[in-house]
N, C-alpha and C positions, 0 to 999 in steps of 0.2 A: 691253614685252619679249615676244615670239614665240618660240615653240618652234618647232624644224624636227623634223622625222619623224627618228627616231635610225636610221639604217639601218646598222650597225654588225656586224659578226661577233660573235653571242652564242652561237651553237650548233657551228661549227666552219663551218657550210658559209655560202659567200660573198653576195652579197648579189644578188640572184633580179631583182630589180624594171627595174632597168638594163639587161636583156640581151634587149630586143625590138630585133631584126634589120629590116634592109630586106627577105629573106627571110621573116621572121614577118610583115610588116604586107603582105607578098605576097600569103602565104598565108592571112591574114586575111579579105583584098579579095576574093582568091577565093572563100573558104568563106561571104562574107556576100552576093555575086554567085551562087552557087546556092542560097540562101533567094530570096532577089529572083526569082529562072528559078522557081525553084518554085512562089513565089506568086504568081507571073503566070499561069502555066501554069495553076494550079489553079482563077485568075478565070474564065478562058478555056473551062473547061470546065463552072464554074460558069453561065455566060453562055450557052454552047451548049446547055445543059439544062434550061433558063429557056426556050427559046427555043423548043425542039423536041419539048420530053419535058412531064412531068405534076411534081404534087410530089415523090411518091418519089426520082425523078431528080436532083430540084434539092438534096434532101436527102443525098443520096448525094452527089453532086458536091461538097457543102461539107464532110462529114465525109471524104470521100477527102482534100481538099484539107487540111484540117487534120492530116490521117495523112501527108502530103506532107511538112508542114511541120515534122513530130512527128519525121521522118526528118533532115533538112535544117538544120534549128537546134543539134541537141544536137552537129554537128560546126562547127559557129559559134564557138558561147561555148568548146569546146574549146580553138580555137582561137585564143581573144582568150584564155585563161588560160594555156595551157601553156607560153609564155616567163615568163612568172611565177613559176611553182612550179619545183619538183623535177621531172626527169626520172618519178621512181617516182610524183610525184602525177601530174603526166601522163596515165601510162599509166593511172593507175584512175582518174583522171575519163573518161580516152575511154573506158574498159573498162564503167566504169557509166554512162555514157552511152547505152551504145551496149546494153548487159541493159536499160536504163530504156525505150528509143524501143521496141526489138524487143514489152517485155513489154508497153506502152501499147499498137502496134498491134494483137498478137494477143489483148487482153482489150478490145478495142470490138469487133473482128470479131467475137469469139465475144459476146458482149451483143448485138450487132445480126444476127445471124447471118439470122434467122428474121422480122426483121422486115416487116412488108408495110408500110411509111412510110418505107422505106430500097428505093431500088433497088440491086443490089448491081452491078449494069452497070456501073452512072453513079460509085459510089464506085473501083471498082478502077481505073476510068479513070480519073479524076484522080490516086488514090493512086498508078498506077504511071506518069504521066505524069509528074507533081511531081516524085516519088523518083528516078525514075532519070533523068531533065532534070536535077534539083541535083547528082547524081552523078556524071554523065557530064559537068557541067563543071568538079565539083571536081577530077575525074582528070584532064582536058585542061588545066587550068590550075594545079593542082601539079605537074604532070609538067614544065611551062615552067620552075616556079623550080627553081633548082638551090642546093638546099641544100650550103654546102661542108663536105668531111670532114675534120677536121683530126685530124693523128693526130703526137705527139709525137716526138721523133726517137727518144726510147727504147721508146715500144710498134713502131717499123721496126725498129729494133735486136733488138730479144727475138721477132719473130717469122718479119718479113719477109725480112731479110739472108741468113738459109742456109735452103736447103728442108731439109723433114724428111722424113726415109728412113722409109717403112712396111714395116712388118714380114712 
C-alpha cells in the first residue's frame, strides 16, 4: 500500500504546487539561459586572461566570473520556486535574494580590495561582463513572455466602471 502526498487545503489557502504556468517554465528557461550567458562569458574572459595577462589577471577573471554568477543564479532558483509558494514568499525570496548576491559581492570586493594576487581590471571585466550579459537577456526575454492579467469581473466592477471625480 503507497501513500500519495496529501495535497489538500489545510490552512485556507489553495494548493501552490500545481500552478507552474507555460509562462513560468518561460521564464524559467529564461532566467537559467542567462546563468549559461554568464558563464560562458565569464569562461571567455577567463581564457583571454590566461592567454594575455599574468596570474593576478587569471585570478581576477575567475573571482569576477563567480561574482557574475553570484548576480545571475539567485534570480534562477527564484524563479524555479516562486510558482510554488505564496505571492508574499515570493517577494522575500527575491527581496533576500537579491540583500544576499548584493551583500556577497560588496564583502569580496572589500576583502580583496587591496590585494596584489587579484588584478582588479581583470575581475571587474568579467564581473560586469557576466552580470550585465545575464541581465540584459533576462530583460529581452521576459519582456517576450506576456504574463496574462486576469482580474475578476468584480474587481472591474468596484473600480474600473465609473471614473472617480478628484477633488
Amino acid at each position: 500500500m503507497t501513500s500519495t502526498p496529501d495535497h489538500s487545503v489545510r490552512s485556507g489557502e489553495p494548493d501552490v504546487t500545481a500552478r507552474v504556468t507555460p509562462a513560468d517554465r518561460g521564464m524559467i528557461r529564461a532566467a537559467g539561459a542567462a546563468v549559461v550567458l554568464s558563464a560562458v562569458l565569464g569562461l571567455v574572459v577567463v581564457v583571454v586572461a590566461a592567454a594575455t595577462a599574468d596570474g593576478p589577471a587569471v585570478t581576477g577573471a575567475v573571482i569576477g566570473t563567480a561574482l557574475g554568477l553570484v548576480v545571475t543564479i539567485p534570480t534562477f532558483v527564484t524563479t524555479l520556486l516562486a510558482p510554488r509558494v505564496s505571492p508574499l514568499l515570493a517577494a522575500a525570496i527575491m527581496l533576500g535574494g537579491w540583500l544576499a548576491k548584493m551583500a556577497l559581492v560588496v564583502i569580496v570586493l572589500l576583502v580583496i580590495r587591496n590585494s596584489p594576487s587579484v588584478a582588479v581590471t581583470w575581475l571587474a571585466a568579467a564581473l560586469l561582463i557576466g552580470a550585465l550579459a545575464g541581465v540584459a537577456l533576462e530583460t529581452v526575454l521576459f519582456s517576450r513572455l506576456r504574463q496574462p492579467v486576469q482580474i475578476s469581473s468584480d474587481q472591474a466592477d468596484e473600480g474600473l466602471s465609473s471614473p472617480r471625480s478628484r477633488p
